[in-house]
C-alpha positions in Angstrom: -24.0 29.9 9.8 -25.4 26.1 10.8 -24.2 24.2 13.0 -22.3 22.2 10.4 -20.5 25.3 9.5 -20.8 28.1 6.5 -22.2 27.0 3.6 -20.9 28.6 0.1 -23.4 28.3 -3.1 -21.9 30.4 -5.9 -24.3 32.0 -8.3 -21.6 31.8 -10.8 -21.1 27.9 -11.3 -23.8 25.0 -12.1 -26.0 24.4 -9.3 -26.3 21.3 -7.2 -28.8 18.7 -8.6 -30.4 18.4 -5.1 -29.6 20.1 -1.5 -26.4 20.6 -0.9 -23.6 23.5 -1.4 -20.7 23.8 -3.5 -18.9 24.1 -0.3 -18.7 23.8 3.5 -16.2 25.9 5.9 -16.0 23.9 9.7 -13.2 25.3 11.1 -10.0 25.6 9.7 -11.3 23.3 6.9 -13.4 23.7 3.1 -15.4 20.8 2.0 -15.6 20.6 -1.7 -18.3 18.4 -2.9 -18.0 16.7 -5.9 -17.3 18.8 -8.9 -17.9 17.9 -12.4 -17.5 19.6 -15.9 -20.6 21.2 -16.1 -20.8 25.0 -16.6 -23.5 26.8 -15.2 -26.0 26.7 -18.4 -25.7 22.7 -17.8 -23.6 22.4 -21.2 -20.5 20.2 -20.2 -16.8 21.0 -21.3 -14.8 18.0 -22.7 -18.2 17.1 -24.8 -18.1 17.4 -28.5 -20.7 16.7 -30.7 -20.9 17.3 -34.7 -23.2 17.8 -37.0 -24.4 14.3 -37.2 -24.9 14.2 -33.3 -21.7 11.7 -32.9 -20.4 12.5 -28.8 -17.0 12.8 -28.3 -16.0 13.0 -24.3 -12.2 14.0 -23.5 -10.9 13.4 -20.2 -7.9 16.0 -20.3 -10.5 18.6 -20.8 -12.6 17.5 -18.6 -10.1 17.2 -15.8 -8.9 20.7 -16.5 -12.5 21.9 -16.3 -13.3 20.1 -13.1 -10.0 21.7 -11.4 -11.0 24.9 -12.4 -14.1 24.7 -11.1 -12.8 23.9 -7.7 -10.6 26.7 -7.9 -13.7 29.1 -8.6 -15.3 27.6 -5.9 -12.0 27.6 -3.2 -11.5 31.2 -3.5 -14.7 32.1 -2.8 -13.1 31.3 0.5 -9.8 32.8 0.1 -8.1 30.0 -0.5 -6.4 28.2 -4.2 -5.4 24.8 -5.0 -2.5 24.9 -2.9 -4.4 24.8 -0.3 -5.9 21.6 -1.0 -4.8 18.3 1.2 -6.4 15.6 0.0 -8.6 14.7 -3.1 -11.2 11.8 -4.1 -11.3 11.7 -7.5 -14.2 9.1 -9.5 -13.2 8.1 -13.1 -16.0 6.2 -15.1 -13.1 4.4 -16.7 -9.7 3.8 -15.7 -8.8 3.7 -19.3 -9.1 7.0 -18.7 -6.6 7.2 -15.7 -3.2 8.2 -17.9 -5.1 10.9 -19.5 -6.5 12.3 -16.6 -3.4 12.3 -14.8 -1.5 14.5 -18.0 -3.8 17.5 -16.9 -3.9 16.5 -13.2 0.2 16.7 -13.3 0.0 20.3 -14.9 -2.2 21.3 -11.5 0.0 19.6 -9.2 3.2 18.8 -7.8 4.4 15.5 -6.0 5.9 17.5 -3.1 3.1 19.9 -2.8 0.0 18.4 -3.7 -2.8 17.1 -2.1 -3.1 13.2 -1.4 -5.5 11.6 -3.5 -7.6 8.9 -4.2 -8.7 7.6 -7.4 -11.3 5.6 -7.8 -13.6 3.8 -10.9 -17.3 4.0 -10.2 -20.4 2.7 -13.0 -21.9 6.1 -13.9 -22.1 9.7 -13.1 -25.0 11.7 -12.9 -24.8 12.6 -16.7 -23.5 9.9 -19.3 -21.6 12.8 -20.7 -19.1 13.1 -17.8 -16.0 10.7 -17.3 -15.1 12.5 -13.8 -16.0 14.1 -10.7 -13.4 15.4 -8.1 -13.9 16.1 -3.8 -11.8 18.0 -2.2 -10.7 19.0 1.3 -8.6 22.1 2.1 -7.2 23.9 4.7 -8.3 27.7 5.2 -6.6 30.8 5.0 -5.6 32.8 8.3 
C-alpha cells in the first residue's frame, strides 16, 4: 500500500488511459475515478452504428453502463452503490440531462442516495461517450 492508500486496478474492466487506478481506499473511504461506458475491449455501450457507419449515442444506456461499472469496480472492495455518498457526474450535453436522470432514478433513491453533482463539460476523451461519473464511498466494516 502507498502512502495515498490501496490502489484497486481490476483486470476485468477497461484500463486507465494513463496512470492512475480504477480506485483508491484511504481510510474508511473508496475513490472512484471517473468511469465511462467503455468495456474492457475499448468498444463503448450506448454506441450504435449500422451498416452505413451512421453513430447513434444513447445516454440511458450509457448511464446504466457507467453505474455498472462502478459497481464492478466498488465491490472489489466490498462495498455496492449504497455505499456511495457523493457523485460528480460530467454530461457533454445537458440535453442529455432528463435522459440520464431516467436511468440514474432506477439506481437511486432521494432518501438514500448519494449527493451529486452534475455538470456539462466540451468533450470526453472519446467523441463516442456523452458521460463520465466519480464517485466517493464509504467502506465496509
Amino acid at each position: 500500500m502507498s502512502k495515498n492508500g490501496e490502489a484497486f486496478i481490476l483486470d476485468d474492466r477497461a484500463r486507465a488511459l494513463a496512470n492512475y487506478p480504477h480506485m483508491r481506499k484511504a481510510g474508511e473511504f473508496l475513490f472512484v475515478s471517473g468511469i465511462s461506458s467503455r468495456r474492457p475491449d475499448n468498444t463503448y455501450e450506448g454506441v450504435h452504428i449500422d451498416e452505413n457507419g451512421k453513430v447513434t449515442l444513447n445516454i440511458e444506456e450509457q448511464t446504466r453502463a457507467v453505474i455498472e461499472n462502478i459497481r464492478t469496480i466498488l465491490k472489489s472492495a466490498g462495498a455496492d452503490l449504497e455505499n456511495i455518498i457523493d457523485l460528480t457526474v460530467f454530461l457533454v450535453d445537458m440535453k442529455d440531462y432528463n435522459g440520464f436522470n431516467l436511468a440514474y432514478n432506477d439506481y437511486f433513491k432521494i432518501e438514500t442516495g448519494p449527493t451529486r453533482t452534475t455538470v456539462a463539460v466540451h468533450q470526453l476523451p472519446n467523441p463516442n461517450l456523452l458521460i463520465e461519473i466519480k464517485a466517493t464511498a464509504l467502506c465496509n466494516k
